[in-house]
Steps between C-alpha positions, in 0.01 A plus 500: 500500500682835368346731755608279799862456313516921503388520866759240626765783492287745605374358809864327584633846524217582781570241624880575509453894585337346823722245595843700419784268601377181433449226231117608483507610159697189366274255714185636341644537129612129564187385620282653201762355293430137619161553486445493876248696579407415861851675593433771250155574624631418906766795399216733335283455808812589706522811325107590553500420851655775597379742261601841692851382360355559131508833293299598196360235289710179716225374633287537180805300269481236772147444530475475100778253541398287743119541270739361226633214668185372626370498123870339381445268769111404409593452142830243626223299668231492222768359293660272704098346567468518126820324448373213769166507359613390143 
């Protein structure tokens, strides 16, 4: 999904802005990059749980994404019971 694919870097770097110092950024790039969304969306969630840490549109870009990943993640289980079912 191309919009997902442009807001992995977008949201990484909130995610690193917040968590200056550490591997954050890297973790959550890796994770979208293996496709595992639980710790993407665990990280996301993170992020919006403490949302007086956020500034302009943060906590928009990481509701849309974790909207995103939900769909991704709908889709990767349709298929997978469409795969079983044939």
């Amino acid at each position: 999904m191309r919009v997902l694919d442009e807001l992995v870097p977008i949201i990484a770097d909130i995610i690193g802005a917040h968590c200056a110092g550490t591997r954050a950024r890297e973790e959550f790039i890796r994770a979208c990059l293996r496709m595992d969304w639980t710790e993407a969306q665990a990280m996301v969630q993170g992020m919006l749980a403490e949302p007086w840490h956020l500034i302009g549109h943060q906590e928009s870009r990481l509701r849309q994404f974790l909207e995103l990943m939900q769909l991704v993640q709908g889709e990767s289980a349709s298929s997978i019971a469409d795969s079983l079912a044939a």
